[in-house]
C-alpha positions as CSV (number, residue, x, y, z in Angstrom):
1,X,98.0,40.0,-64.2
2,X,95.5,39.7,-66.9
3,X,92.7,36.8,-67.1
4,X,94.8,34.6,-69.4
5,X,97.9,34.7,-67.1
6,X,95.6,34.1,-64.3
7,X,93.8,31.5,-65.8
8,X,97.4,29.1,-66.7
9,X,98.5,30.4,-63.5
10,X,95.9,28.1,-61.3
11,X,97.0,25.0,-63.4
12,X,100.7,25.3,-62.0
13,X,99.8,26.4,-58.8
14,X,97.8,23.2,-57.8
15,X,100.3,20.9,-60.1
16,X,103.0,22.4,-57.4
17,X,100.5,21.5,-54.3
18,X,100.2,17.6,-56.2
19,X,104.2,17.6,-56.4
20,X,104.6,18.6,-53.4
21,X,102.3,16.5,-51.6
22,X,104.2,13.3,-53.4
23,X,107.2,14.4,-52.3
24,X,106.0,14.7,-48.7
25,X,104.5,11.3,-48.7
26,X,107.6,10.0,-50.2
27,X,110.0,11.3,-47.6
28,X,107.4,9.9,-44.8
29,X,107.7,6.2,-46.3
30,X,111.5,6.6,-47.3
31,X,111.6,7.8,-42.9
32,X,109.6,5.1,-41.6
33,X,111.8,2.6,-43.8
34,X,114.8,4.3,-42.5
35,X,114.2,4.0,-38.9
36,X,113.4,0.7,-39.1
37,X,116.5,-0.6,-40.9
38,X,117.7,1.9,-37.9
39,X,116.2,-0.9,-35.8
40,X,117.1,-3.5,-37.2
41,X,120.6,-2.6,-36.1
42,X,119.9,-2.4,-32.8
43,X,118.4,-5.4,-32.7
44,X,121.3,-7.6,-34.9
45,X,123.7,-6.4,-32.1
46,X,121.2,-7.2,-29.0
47,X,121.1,-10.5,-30.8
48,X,125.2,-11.3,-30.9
49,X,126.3,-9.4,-27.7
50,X,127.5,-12.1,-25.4
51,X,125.1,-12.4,-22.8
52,X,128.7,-11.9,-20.0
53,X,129.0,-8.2,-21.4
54,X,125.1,-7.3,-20.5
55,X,125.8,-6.0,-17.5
56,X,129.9,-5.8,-17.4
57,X,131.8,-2.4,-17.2
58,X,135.4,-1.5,-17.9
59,X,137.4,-1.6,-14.1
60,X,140.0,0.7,-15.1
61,X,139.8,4.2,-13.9
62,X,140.0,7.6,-16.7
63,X,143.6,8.2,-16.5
64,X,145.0,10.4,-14.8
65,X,142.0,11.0,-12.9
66,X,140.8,9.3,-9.5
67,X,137.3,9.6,-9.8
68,X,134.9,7.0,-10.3
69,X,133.8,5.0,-13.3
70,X,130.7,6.2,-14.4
71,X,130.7,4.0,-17.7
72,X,127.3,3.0,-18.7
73,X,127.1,-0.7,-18.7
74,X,125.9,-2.0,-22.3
75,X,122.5,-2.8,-20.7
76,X,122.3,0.6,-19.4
77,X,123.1,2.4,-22.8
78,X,120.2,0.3,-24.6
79,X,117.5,0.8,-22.1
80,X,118.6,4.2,-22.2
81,X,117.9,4.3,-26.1
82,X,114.7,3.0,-25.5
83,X,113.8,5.4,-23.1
84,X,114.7,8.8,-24.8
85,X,112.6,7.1,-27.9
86,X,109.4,6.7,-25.1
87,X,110.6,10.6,-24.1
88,X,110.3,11.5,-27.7
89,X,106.7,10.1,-28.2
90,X,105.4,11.2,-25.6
91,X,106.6,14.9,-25.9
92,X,105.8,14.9,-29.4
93,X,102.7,12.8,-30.3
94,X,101.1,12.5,-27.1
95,X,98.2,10.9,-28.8
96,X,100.2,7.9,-29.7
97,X,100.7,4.8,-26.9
98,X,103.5,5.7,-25.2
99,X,105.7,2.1,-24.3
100,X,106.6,1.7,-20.9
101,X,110.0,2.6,-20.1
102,X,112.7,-0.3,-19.0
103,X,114.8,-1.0,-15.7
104,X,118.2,-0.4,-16.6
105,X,119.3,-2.4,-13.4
106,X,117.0,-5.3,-14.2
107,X,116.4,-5.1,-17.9
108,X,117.4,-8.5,-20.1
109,X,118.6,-8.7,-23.5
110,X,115.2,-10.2,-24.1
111,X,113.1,-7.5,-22.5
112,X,115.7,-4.9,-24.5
113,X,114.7,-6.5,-27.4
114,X,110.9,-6.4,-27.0
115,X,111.0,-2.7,-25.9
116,X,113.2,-1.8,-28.7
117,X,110.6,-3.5,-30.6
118,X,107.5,-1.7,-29.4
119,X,109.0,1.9,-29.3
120,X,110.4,1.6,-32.9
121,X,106.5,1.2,-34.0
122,X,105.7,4.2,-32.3
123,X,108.3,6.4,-33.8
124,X,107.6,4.8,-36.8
125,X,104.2,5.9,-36.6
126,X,105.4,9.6,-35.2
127,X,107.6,9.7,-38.1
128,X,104.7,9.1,-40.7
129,X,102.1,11.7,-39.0
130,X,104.5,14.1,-39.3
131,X,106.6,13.5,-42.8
132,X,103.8,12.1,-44.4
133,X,102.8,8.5,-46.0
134,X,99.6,7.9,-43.9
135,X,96.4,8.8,-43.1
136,X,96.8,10.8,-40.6
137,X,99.4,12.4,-41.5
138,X,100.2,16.4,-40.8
139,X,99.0,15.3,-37.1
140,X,102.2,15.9,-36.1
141,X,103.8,19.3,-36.3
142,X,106.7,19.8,-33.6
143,X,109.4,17.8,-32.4
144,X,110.5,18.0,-28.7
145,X,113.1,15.9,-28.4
146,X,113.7,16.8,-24.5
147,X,111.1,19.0,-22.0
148,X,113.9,22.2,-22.1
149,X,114.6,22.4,-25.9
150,X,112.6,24.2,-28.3
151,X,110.4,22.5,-30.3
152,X,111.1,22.3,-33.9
153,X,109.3,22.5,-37.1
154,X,108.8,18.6,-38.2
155,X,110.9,18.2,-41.4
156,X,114.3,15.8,-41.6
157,X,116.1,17.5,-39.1
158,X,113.5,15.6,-37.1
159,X,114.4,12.1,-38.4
160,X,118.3,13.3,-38.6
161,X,118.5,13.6,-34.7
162,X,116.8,10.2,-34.2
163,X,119.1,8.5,-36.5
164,X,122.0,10.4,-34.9
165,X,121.4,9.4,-31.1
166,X,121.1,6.1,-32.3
167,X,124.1,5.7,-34.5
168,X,125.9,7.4,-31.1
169,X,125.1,4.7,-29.1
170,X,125.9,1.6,-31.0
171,X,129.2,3.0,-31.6
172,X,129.4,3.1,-27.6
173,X,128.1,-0.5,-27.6
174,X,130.9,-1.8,-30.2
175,X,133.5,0.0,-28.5
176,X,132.5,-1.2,-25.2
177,X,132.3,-4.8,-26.1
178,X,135.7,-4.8,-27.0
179,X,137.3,-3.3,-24.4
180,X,135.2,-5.6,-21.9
181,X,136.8,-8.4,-24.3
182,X,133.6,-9.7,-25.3
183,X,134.3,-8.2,-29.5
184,X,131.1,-8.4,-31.7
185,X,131.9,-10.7,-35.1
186,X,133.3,-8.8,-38.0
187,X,130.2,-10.0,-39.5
188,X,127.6,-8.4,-37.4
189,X,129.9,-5.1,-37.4
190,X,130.1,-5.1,-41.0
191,X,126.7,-6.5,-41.8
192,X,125.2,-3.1,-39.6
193,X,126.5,-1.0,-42.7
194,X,124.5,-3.8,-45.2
195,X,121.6,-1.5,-46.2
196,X,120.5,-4.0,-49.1
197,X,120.1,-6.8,-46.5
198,X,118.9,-5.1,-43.8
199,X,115.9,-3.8,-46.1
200,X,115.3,-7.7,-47.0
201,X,115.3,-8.4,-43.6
202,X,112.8,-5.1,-42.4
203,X,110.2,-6.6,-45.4
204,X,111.3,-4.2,-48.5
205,X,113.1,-6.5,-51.1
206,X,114.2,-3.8,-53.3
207,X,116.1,-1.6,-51.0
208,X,117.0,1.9,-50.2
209,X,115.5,3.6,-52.4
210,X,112.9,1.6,-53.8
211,X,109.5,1.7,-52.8
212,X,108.6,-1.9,-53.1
């Protein structure tokens, strides 16, 4: 390489670094934003479920099977999100405040709620150390999303898996309120799937996509 291809060769190189840096930062906003419109699903359900299908579970049996019912009571399935979110902190940014986990027994809507609340914040803040978008951000570099799996490189996958548990387990909650005969209001099924809104409602009037 001669001097003059070296010489407009740095230019590009740290231009790449400054692109790539932006592009890090971005994602780390655009995942933080994310997982609490994420939230803010949770919560709009919590908020609607009748309080008699907290605690209720289906009587009938699997068919064609005689074993016990081992359906996890809508109470049990959101305590149980919150939970695996503590699990996820506190295997993966230790240094973070890890919430306390909830009673699934004696857990109210209420207290689901507030520990929704508190453990959102934290992965929020896991999710920014580690995809970028605040000071202290490359802090994180692994996800261990349970003590036996291997860890994995921090990159979308990361906020993929979160997403995924969660979408998993409202779909349980809908389909469980049903059957119990307790059905959530087309409008709070439908209004779940109201990205535009749910920004609004999270603090970011412009959207997906927008950073304002």
């Amino acid at each position: 390489m001669t001097t003059r291809q070296h010489t407009v060769r740095q230019p590009e190189v740290r231009q790449d670094k400054v692109r790539q840096s932006q592009v890090h930062t971005q994602l780390g906003r655009a995942a933080v934003r994310i997982f609490a419109a994420n939230q803010r699903m949770n919560q709009v359900l919590v908020e609607h479920l009748d309080s008699a299908a907290w605690r209720a579970k289906p009587t009938a049996k699997p068919p064609g099977t005689t074993r016990k019912n081992t359906t996890r009571s809508i109470a049990a399935i959101f305590t149980h999100m919150h939970n695996v979110r503590c699990k996820w902190v506190r295997l993966t940014a230790p240094h973070l405040k890890v919430p306390r986990q909830l009673n699934r027994v004696h857990c109210t809507p209420q207290q689901a709620r507030a520990g929704l609340a508190e453990s959102a914040a934290r992965c929020a803040e896991m999710l920014a150390e580690a995809l970028g978008g605040c000071k202290d951000e490359g802090r994180v570099e692994k996800f261990l999303r349970d003590g036996w799996a291997r860890p994995w490189p921090v990159g979308v996958e990361m906020l993929c898996y979160m997403l995924a548990h969660e979408a998993h387990h409202r779909g349980q909650v809908c389909m469980l309120a049903h059957q119990l005969g307790f059905p959530l209001p087309i409008a709070v099924t439908s209004g779940i799937w109201n990205w535009e809104k749910l920004w609004k409602e999270c603090g970011w009037p412009g959207g997906p996509g927008c950073d304002c």
